[in-house]
C-alpha positions as CSV (number, residue, x, y, z in Angstrom):
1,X,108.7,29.7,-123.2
2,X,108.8,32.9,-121.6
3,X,111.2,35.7,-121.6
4,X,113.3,35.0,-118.8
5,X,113.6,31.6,-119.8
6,X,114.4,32.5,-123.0
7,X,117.3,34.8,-122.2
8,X,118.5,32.2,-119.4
9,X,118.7,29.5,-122.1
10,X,120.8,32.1,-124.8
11,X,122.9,32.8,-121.9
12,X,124.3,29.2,-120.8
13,X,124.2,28.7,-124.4
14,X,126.5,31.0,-124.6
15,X,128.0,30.3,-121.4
16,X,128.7,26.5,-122.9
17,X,131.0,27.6,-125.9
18,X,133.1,29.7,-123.6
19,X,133.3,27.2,-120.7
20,X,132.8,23.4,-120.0
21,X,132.2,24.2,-116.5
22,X,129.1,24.4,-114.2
23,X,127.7,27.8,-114.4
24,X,126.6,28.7,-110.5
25,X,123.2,30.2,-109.7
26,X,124.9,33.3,-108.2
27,X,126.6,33.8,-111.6
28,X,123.7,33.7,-113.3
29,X,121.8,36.2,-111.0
30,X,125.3,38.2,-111.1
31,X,124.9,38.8,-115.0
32,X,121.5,38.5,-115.5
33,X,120.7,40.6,-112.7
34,X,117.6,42.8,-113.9
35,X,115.6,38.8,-114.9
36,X,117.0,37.5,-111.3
37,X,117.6,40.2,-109.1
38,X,118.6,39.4,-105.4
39,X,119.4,43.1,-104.1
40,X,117.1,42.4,-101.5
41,X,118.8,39.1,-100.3
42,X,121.6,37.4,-98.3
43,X,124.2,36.5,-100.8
44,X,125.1,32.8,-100.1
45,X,121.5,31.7,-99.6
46,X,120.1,29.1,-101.4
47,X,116.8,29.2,-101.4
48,X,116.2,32.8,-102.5
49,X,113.5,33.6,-104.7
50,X,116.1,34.6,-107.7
51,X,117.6,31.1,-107.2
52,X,113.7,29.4,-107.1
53,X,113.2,31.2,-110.5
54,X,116.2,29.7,-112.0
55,X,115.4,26.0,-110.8
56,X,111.8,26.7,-112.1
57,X,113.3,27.9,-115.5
58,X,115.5,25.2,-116.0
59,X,112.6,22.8,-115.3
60,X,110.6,24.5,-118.0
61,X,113.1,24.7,-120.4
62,X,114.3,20.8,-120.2
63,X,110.3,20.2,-120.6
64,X,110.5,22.7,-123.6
65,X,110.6,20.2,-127.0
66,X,112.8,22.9,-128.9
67,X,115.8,23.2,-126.2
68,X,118.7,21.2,-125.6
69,X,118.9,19.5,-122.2
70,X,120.1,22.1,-119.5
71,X,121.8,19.8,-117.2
72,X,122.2,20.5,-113.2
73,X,124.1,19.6,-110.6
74,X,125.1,21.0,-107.2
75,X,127.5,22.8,-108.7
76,X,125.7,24.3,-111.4
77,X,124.2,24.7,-114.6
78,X,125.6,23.4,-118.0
79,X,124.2,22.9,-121.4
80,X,124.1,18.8,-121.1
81,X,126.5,16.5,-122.9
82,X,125.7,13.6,-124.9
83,X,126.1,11.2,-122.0
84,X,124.1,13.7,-119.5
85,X,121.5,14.2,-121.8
86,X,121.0,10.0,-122.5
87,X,121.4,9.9,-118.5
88,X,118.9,12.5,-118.0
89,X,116.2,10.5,-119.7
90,X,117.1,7.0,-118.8
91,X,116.6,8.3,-115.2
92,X,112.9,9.7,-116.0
93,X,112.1,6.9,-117.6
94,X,113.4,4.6,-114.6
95,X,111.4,7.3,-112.4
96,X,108.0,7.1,-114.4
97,X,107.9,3.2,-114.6
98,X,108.5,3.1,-110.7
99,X,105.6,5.7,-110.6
100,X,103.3,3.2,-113.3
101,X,104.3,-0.1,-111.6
102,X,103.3,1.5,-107.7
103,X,100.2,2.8,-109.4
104,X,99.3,-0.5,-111.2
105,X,100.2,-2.2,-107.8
106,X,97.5,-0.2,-105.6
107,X,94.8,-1.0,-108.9
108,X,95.5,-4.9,-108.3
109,X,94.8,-4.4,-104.6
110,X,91.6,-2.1,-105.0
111,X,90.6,-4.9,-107.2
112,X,91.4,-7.9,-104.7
113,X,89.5,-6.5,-101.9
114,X,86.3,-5.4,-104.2
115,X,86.9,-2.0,-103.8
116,X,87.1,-1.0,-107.6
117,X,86.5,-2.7,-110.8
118,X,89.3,-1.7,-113.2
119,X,88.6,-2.1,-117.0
120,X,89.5,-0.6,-120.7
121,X,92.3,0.0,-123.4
122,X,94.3,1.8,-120.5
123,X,94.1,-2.1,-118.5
124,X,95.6,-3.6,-121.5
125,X,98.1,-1.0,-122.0
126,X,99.3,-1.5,-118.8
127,X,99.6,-4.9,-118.7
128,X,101.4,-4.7,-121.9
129,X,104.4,-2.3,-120.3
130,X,104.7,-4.3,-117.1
131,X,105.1,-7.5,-119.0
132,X,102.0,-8.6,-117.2
């Protein structure tokens, strides 16, 4: 975890025990100015390299093992709830098995037209998941 991210996760932290509500990108470059400045840029647009940065820290920090959940929404920024967190990862899960059972789907064609031969522990693990 870097710096930045490090401060941006103290902050809604913090943030979270004053406030329930979203915390907006342009708040957080407002008070954390010198990590995501925007002096340079228009001040309603989205896509701005100080608004990038925060998406891209948020990312790292809900891959980060030793954070809670930061969870995100149009409107914001929150440290997640209970119900948001267990949403959160019922929809990656839901999101990697699509991923596996697409993948798994192109291997069983590759193997009907002779184009590949698929074997190993990974076969068996797959098969295993997908109920196969």
């Amino acid at each position: 975890m870097t710096e930045r991210q490090k401060s941006l996760y103290c902050y809604l932290l913090e943030q979270s025990t004053t406030t329930e509500d979203f915390i907006t990108k342009e708040a957080i470059s407002r008070d954390l100015k010198e990590l995501y400045p925007r002096h340079k840029e228009k001040t309603n647009e989205h896509n701005s390299s100080a608004f990038c940065n925060i998406r891209e820290d948020v990312a790292a920090l809900n891959q980060e093992e030793s954070t809670i959940i930061i969870a995100s929404s149009p409107k914001g920024y929150r440290v997640a709830t209970g119900t948001e967190a267990a949403k959160y990862a019922d929809h990656l899960m839901k999101k990697s098995l699509r991923s596996l059972k697409r993948a798994w789907k192109v291997v069983k064609k590759l193997q009907n037209n002779g184009q590949m031969v698929y074997r190993g522990n990974d076969l068996e693990i797959v098969k295993t998941i997908l109920g196969e």
